[in-house]
N, C-alpha and C positions, 0 to 999 in steps of 0.2 A: 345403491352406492357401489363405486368398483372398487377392485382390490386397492386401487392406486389410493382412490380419494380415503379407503379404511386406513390404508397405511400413516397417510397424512393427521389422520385427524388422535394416530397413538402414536405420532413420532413427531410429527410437524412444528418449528419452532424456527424464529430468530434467533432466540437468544444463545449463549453460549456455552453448551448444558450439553455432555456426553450422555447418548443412551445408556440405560445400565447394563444391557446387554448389546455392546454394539455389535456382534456376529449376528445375533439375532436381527438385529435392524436390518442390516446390508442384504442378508439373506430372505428378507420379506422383501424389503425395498426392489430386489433381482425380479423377485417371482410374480411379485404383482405389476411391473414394467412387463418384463416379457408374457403377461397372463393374455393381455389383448393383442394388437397391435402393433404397428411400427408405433417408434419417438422422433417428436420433431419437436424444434426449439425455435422459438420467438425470441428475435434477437442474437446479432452474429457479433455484437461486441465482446469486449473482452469478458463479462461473466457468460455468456456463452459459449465463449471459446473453454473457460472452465470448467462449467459441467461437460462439455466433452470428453474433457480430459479425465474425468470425476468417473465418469460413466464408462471409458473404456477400459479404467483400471478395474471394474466391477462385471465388464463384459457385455455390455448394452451399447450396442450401436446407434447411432444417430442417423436417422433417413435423410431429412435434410433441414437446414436452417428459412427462418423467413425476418428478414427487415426490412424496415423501410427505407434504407437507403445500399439495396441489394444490388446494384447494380456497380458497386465500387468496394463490394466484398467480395473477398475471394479469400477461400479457407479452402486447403489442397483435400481432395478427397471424396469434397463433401457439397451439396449446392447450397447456394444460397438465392433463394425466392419471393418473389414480391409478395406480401402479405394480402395482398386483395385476394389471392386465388387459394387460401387457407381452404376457405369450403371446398374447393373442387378437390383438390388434392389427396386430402384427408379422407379417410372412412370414419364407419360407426365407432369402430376399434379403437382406433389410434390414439394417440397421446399428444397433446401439444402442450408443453412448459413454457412459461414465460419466465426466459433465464433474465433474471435482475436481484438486486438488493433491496431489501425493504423499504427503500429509499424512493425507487423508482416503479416499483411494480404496479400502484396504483395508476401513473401516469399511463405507463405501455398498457393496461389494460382498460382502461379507456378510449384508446385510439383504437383499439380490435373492436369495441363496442361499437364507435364510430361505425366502422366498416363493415356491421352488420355480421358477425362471426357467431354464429349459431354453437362451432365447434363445444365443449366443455375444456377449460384450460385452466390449466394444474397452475399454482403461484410455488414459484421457483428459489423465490426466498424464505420458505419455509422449510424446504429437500437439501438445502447445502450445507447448513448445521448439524442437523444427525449424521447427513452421509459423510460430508470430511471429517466429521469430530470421528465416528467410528474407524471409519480409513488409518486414520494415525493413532488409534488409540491402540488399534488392535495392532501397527506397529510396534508400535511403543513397549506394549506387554512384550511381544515377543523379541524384544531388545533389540529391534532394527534400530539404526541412525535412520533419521527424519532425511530426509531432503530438505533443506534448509533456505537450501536456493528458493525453492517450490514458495517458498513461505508466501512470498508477495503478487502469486495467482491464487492466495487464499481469500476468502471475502473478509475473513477476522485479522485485525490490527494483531502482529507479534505480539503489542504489548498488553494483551490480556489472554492470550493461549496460552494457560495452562499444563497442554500439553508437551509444548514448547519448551517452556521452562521443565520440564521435568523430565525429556527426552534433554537438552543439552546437560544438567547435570550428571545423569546417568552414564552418558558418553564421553565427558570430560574428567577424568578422575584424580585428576592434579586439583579439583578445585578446592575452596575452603570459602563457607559461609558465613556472611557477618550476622549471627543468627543474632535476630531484636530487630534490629536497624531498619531502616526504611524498606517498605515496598516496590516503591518507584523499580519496574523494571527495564526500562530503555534509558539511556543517554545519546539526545541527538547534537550532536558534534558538529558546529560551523567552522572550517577549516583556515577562513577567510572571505573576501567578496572580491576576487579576482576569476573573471570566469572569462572565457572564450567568446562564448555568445550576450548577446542582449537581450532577453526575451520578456516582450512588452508585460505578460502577465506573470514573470517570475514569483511564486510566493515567497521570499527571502527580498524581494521590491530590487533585487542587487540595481541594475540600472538605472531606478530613480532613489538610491540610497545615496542620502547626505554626509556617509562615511566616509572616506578614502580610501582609495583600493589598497589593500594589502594582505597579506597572507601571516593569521597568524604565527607567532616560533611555537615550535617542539618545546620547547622548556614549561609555555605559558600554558598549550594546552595540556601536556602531560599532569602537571601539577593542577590543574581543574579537573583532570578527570580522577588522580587517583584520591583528591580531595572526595566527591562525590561519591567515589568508590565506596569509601570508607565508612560511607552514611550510610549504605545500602547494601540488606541482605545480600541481595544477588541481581547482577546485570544481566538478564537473556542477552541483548544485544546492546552495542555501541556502534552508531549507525556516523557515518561521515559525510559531509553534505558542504556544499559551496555554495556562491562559485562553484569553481571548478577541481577536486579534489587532487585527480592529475595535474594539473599545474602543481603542486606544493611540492616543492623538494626533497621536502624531511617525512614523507607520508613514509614508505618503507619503514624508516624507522620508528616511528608514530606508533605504526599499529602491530610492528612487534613488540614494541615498549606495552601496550595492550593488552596483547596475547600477556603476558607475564603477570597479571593481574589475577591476583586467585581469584577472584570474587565476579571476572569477567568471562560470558559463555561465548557470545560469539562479536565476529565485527561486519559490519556490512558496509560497502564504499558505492557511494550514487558516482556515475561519471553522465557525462553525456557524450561520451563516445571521441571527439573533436582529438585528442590529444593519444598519440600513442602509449602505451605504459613503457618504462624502461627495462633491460631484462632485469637489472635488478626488485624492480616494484612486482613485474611477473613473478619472480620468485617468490616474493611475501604473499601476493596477492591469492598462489595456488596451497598456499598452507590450510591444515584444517581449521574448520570452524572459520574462514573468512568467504565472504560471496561481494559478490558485482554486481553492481543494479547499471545494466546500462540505461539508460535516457534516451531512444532515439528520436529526434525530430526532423529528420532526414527532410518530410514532405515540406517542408519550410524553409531548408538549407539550400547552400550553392550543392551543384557536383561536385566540387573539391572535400567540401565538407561532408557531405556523404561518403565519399571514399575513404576517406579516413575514417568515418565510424563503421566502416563494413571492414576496415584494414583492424581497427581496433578487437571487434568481434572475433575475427580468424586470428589475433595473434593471443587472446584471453582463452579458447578454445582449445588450440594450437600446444595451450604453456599448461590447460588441466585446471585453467581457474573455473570453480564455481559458479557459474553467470547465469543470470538473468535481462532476456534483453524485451525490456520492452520499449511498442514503437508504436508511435503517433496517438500516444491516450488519451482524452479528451481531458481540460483543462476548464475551470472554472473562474472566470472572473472575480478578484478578488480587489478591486483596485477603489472598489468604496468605502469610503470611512464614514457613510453619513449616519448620525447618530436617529437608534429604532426608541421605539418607547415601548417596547414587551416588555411583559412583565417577568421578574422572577422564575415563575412556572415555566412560563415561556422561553427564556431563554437559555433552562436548563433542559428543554426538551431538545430545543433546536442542537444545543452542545453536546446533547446524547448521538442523535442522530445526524453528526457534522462527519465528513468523511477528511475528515482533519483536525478531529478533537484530543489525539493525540500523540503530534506532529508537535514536540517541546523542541528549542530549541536552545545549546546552552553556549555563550559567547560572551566574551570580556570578562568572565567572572558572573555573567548573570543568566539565570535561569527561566525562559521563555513558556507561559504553559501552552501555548499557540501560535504557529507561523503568521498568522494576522497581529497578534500583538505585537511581533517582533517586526515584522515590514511596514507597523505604523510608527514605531519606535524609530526605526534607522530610515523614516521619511520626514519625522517631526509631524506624524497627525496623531500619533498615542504618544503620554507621557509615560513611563515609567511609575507602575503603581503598588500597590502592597502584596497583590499575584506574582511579581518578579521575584524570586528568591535571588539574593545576593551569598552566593555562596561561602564567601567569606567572612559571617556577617555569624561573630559565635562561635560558638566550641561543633565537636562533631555532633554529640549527643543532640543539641537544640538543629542543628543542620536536618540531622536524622527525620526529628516530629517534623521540623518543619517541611522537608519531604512530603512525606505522609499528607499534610495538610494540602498543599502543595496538590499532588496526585488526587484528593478528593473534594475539590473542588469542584462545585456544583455545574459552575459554566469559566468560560474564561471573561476576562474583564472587556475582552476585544469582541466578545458576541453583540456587545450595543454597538457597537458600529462595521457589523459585519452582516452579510444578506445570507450567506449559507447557513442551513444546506435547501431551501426552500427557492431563492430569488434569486440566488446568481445565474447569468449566461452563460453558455458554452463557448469557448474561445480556441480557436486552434490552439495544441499544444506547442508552444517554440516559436511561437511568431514573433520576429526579430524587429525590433525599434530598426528606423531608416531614418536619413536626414531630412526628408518631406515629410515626416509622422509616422504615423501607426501602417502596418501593412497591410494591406488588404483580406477582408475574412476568406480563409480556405476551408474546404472540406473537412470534415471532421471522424476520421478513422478510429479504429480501434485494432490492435494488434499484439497480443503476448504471447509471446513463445521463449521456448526454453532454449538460453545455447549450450 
């Protein structure tokens, strides 16, 4: 056995569980990487593009990348190679990871068996749990601010890091806790369903939603969030989603109104890029504890429309916002409602391992545990069921358990008529409805970097 594979099998984990000694991890992890060999990574999507990054903060370079669709990657720096020639390339030494999520690792490593790969290859999603979880922890001790932006090239959902939560309190010192109260640490914020683009596979359905376009007031959503507030210990984040969040006029003041919430750590605003911010949004938006998720689906867009999300970019930069831009991510079909007959076990497994199992959405006054729930709702294929928390519905105290409840929920009610994360297809991200139908399937990129 080599150092690598010893290392894996005292540290090696999914789950989301800090080493106890994370210097010691990182510092084995170093030594048994550089003991053989070069590192080369199976897979140049965006978890590959991650542990790059994972790796160069630890000082371990990356020889080079291999995928199967290498001939439309391009990562500055670094090659990217067709996986047939794995064996030639490679020595006895060498390392080859297979960067994915435990989602996927079994597929891609299959298709290497396919192609007859002798190599020995390390599973990738077993290496990113100990190494991030140590990375920030040992931040964290030594009282650094997290990068927060960073969050969303993490593989763990904000809304169970830990560490997360306990680096924003540390560094926000104005806050005050609603100690008791609910768990629930995310509030996902629909702003409206007025957006710029159409995009055939929106998870929010906006373009085949039987609502009418509009954007909610600043009064109505203020008073839901600081409703919800009030039920819950502590908010890591308050995430803001559309539509199109830049279209709403009163966002500026929205998410100051926010910041002013003892009980809230950070705010995070998805745009897709399409809409310039104003200077005044610029100003809110470079304040602490707020980030920018850009959206880019450039590969799908007009040139105008790309211009503008590359103008957007350079003026969010430019102004010191917090940004996140990611571009061209792969997108999952979510546009079936036809009802599975798994069982219980089953479809609390599939909602374990759903890469949007906690993606709640809260709008009108009601409480979404699932973006599929809510996009069968505002299409009229899901009714409205006893999962929805109506947050008006009761004093704070029942609000609060029901939270709680709420958050520990086995599956969502939308998993019987939902194929992820097992069945669904890959869809371009951003592929825009047309008046002759759906658009044509394009290639399928991966791209995250930081701006």
């Amino acid at each position: 056995m080599t150092l690598i594979q010893q290392w894996l099998e005292t540290y090696g984990t999914t789950e989301v569980v800090t080493p106890p000694n994370p210097e010691l991890c990182l510092k084995q992890f170093k030594a048994s990487s550089l003991s053989g060999g070069r590192v080369f990574i199976y897979g140049a999507g965006s978890v590959g593009l991650t542990f790059r990054e994972i790796f160069k903060v630890i000082g371990i370079d990356i020889a080079a990348f291999f995928d199967r669709d290498y001939k439309n990657k391009n990562i500055p720096d670094t090659e990217v190679l067709s996986p047939k020639i794995i064996d030639s390339v490679l020595n006895n030494e060498d390392f080859l990871i297979v960067a994915s999520n435990v989602r996927n690792y079994e597929e891609m490593r299959n298709f290497l068996r396919e192609l007859g790969v002798a190599h020995i290859v390390l599973d990738g999603s077993l290496m990113h749990s100990p190494i991030q979880r140590s990375l920030c922890a040992m931040r964290h001790a030594m009282g650094e601010r997290l990068k927060y932006e960073e969050c969303p090239l993490c593989f763990f959902e904000r809304n169970y890091c830990d560490i997360l939560r306990s680096n924003v309190i540390s560094q926000k010192r104005e806050l005050k806790l609603n100690t008791g109260r609910s768990r629930l640490p995310l509030i996902g914020v629909l702003l409206g369903n007025m957006c710029t683009l159409k995009c055939d596979h929106c998870v929010e359905a906006i373009p085949h939603s039987h609502i009418s376009r509009s954007q909610e007031p600043k009064e109505k959503i203020m008073k839901s969030i600081r409703r919800l507030a009030q039920a819950i210990e502590f908010v890591t984040v308050v995430d803001f989603v559309g539509g199109e969040p830049f279209l709403h006029h009163e966002l500026p003041d929205i998410i100051e109104d926010v910041l002013r919430i003892e009980n809230v750590g950070t705010v995070n605003v998805f745009t897709n890029g399409t809409i310039h911010p104003s200077p005044r949004l610029l100003n809110v938006l470079k304040r602490d504890f707020v980030m920018v998720n850009v959206s880019d689906y450039s590969a799908q867009l007009s040139s105008q429309q790309q211009k503008r999300i590359k103008e957007t970019i350079l003026l969010l930069k430019a102004s010191g916002v917090a940004t996140t831009h990611v571009k061209n991510m792969t997108w999952f079909d979510m546009s079936s409602f036809e009802r599975n007959n798994d069982s219980e076990e089953e479809l609390a497994k599939r909602f374990h391992n759903c890469r949007v199992n906690s993606c709640h959405r809260l709008y009108d006054g009601k409480l979404f545990r699932c973006l599929h729930l809510y996009a069968g709702y505002v299409t009229g294929k899901l009714p409205l069921d006893e999962t929805v928390v109506d947050i008006w519905d009761g004093d704070i105290d029942a609000l609060s358990q029901r939270l709680d409840m709420f958050w520990d929920l086995p599956y969502s009610s939308a998993c019987r008529y939902c194929e992820l994360p097992y069945k669904e297809k890959l869809v371009p991200s951003g592929g825009q409805l047309t008046h002759r139908g759906k658009p044509p399937a394009l290639p399928v990129v991966f791209d995250l970097t930081l701006s």
